[in-house]
N, C-alpha and C positions, 0 to 999 in steps of 0.2 A: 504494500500500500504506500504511495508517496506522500510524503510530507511535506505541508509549503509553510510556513512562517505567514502570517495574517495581521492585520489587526482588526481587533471585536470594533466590532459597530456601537457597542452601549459604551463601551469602558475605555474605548480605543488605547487599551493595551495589546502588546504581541503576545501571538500564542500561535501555538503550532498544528495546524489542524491536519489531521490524519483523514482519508478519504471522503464519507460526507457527514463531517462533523458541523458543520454552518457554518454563520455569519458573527456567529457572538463567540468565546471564549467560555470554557466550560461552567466558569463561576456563574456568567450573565446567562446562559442559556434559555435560562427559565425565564428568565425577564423578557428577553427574544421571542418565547414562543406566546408570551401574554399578548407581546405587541403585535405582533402577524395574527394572532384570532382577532383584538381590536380593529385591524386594520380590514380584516377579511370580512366583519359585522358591518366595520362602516363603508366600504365596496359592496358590498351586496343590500345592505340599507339601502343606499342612497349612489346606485348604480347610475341612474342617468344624469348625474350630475358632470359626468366627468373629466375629474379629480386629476389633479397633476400631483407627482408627489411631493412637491413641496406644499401644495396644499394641503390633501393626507396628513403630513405631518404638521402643520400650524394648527390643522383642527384637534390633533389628537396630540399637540404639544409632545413632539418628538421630535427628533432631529430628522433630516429630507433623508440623509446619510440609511439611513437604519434603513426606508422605503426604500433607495437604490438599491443598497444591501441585497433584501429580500427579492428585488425584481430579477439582479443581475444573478442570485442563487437559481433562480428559476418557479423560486416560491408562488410570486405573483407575478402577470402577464398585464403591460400595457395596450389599454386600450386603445385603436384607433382613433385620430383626434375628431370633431365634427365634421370633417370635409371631406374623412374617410382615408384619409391620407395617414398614414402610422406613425407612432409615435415610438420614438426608439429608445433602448435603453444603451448603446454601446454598437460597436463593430464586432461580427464575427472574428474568429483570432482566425480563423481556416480560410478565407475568401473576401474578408473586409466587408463583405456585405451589413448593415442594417441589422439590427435586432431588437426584439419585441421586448424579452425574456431568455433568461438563461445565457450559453455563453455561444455556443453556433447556431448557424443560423438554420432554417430547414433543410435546406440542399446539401448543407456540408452533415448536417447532424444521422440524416439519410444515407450519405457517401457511407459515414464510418459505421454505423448499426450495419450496412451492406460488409464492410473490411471487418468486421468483428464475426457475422457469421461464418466469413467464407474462414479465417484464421480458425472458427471454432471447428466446423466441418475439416479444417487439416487434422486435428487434435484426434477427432474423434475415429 
């Protein structure tokens, strides 16, 4: 399992998170998962408003940080803006492209789930 050095979103201390350990540091975790169900109640409350995260976050008095956090983990998914044109959280690291959520984009994330079966089927 690889290990990358982070820093938590609550406490923005480093800590070293092991495969999919989050966004917070194990101390904050619990704090992390309180805010993502807050955040997930007030997205589905109050779904057609939408919410940029720095909005998210002023309503719910948190930092925007903690919301990117959680979008770029892949937790939560940005919504397309009113014009219908997307709204992005970052660039794929595979292709540069655009992203909604998480860290690749569809095409690339598609490529590898394809390189991960065929590698499994050698194995097997």
């Amino acid at each position: 399992m690889p290990l990358e050095l982070v820093e938590c979103c609550i406490c923005h201390k480093a800590f070293v998170r092991t495969g999919g350990s989050g966004v917070a540091c194990p101390r904050c975790q619990g704090e992390a998962e309180a805010l993502y169900g807050a955040i997930r109640a007030l997205l589905r409350d109050h779904g057609d408003l939408q919410l940029t995260a720095q909005e998210v976050g002023e309503l719910l008095g948190i930092e925007e940080r903690v919301v990117q956090a959680l979008v770029k983990e892949g937790r939560l998914e940005l919504q397309p803006l009113p014009d219908g044109s997307p709204r992005t959280a970052g660039v794929c690291p595979g292709c540069g492209a655009a992203v909604t959520g998480g860290g690749l984009c569809e095409r690339c994330r598609s490529a590898l789930r394809e390189e991960c079966r065929a590698h499994r089927r050698g194995f097997l």
